[in-house]
N, C-alpha and C positions, 0 to 999 in steps of 0.2 A: 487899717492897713494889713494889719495880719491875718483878717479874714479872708481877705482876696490874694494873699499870696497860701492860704490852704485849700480856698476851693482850683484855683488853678492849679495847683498839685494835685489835687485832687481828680481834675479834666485829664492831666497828663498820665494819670494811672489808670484810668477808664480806658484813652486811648491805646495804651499800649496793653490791656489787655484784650480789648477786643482786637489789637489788627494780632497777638499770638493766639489766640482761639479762631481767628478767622472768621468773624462774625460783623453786623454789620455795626458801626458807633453807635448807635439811637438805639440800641439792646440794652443797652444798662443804661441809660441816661433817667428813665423813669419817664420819658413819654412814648403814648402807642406806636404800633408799627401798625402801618396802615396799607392795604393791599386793595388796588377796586379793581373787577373782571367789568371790563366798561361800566353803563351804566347801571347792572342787574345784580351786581355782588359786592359785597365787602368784606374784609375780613379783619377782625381786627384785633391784633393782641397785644396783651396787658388791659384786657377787661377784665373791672373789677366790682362790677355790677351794674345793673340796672334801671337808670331814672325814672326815665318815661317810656309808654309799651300802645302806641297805637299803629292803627293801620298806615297811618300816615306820615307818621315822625316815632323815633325811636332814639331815645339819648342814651349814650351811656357814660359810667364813670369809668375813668383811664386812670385816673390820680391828679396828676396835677392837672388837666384839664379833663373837660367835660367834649366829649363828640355826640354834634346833634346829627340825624341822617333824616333828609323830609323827602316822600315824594308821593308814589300810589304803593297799594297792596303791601306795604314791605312787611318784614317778618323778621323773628330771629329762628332761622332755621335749625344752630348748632349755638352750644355757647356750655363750651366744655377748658379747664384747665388754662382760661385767662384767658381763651380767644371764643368771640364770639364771630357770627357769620350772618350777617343782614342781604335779605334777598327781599326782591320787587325792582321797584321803577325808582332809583333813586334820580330824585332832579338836582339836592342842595346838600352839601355838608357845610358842617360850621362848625365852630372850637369855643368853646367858654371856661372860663374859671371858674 
């Protein structure tokens, strides 16, 4: 019982620091922010490294989940201070633990 009344104080302090920084909630929550320029780009931050590296699929580690990207050609084009940037032909994303 006391657990879940300090993670919920916990959510309520999160909240209100993001809505007085003006930022979006999912910035400190510990999962990615995920950005796609249709189907050619992704961006994604709070990467914290690198699983898997082929032409075809490219996973990376977020923390608490894993984001897989599969399609043609893709790449990591940038992958600098938490945010990497996946270009090609993405067909599939998917989320794992």
């Amino acid at each position: 019982m006391k657990e879940n009344r300090f993670a919920a104080k916990g959510e309520q302090i999160i909240e209100a620091l993001t809505k007085s920084m003006d930022i979006p909630t999912d910035a400190l929550s510990g999962f990615a922010h995920i950005e796609l320029c249709g189907n050619r780009e992704a961006r994604v931050d709070g990467c914290k490294g690198v699983l898997e590296y082929c032409s075809c699929r490219i996973s990376l580690n977020t923390g608490r989940l894993n984001v897989c990207f599969c399609g043609c050609d893709l790449c990591i084009a940038s992958m600098q201070d938490g945010q990497a940037i996946i270009k090609g032909l993405i067909s599939d994303i998917s989320f794992e633990n």
